[in-house]
N, C-alpha and C positions, 0 to 999 in steps of 0.2 A: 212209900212205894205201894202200889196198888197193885194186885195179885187178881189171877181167876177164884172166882167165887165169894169173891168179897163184899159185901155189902154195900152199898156206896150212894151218893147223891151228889147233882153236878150242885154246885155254890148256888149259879144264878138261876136255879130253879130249882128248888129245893124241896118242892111236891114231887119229884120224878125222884122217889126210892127206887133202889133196884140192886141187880146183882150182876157182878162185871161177866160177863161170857165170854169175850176175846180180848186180844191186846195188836195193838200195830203201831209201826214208826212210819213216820213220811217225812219226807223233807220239806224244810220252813221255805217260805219266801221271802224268808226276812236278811238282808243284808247289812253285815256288821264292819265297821270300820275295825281295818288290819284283819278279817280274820273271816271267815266261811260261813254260811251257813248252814245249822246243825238242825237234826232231826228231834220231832218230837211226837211224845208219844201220845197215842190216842187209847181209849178203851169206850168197846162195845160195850152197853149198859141193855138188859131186860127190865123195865120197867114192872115192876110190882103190881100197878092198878091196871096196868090194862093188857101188859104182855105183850108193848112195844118193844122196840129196837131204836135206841137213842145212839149217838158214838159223841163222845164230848173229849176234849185232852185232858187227858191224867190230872194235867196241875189245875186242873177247873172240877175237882170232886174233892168230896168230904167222904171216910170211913164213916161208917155208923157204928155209933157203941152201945 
């Protein structure tokens, strides 16, 4: 689970270190046989080199240790 202030870097672009700043859910577009679709969550990234604003979903970032 990814938290504020966390360290972080999206998987497929893995030069964009940063630090999560916000959190939000939206809902998917994706439709599931028998069943709804569910939200998912995103996080605001501050980018380290340059002091951008990235927003990538949660399950597409790595912790940094």
């Amino acid at each position: 689970m990814v938290k504020l202030n966390d360290r972080v870097y999206p998987v497929f672009n893995m030069n964009q270190v940063g630090t999560v700043v916000d959190t939000n859910f939206r809902q998917t577009d994706m439709h599931l046989i028998g069943g709804t679709a569910q939200t998912r969550m995103y996080v605001v990234i501050r980018v380290d080199k340059d002091g951008s604003l990235i927003e990538v979903a949660a399950d597409e970032t790595m912790r940094c240790e």
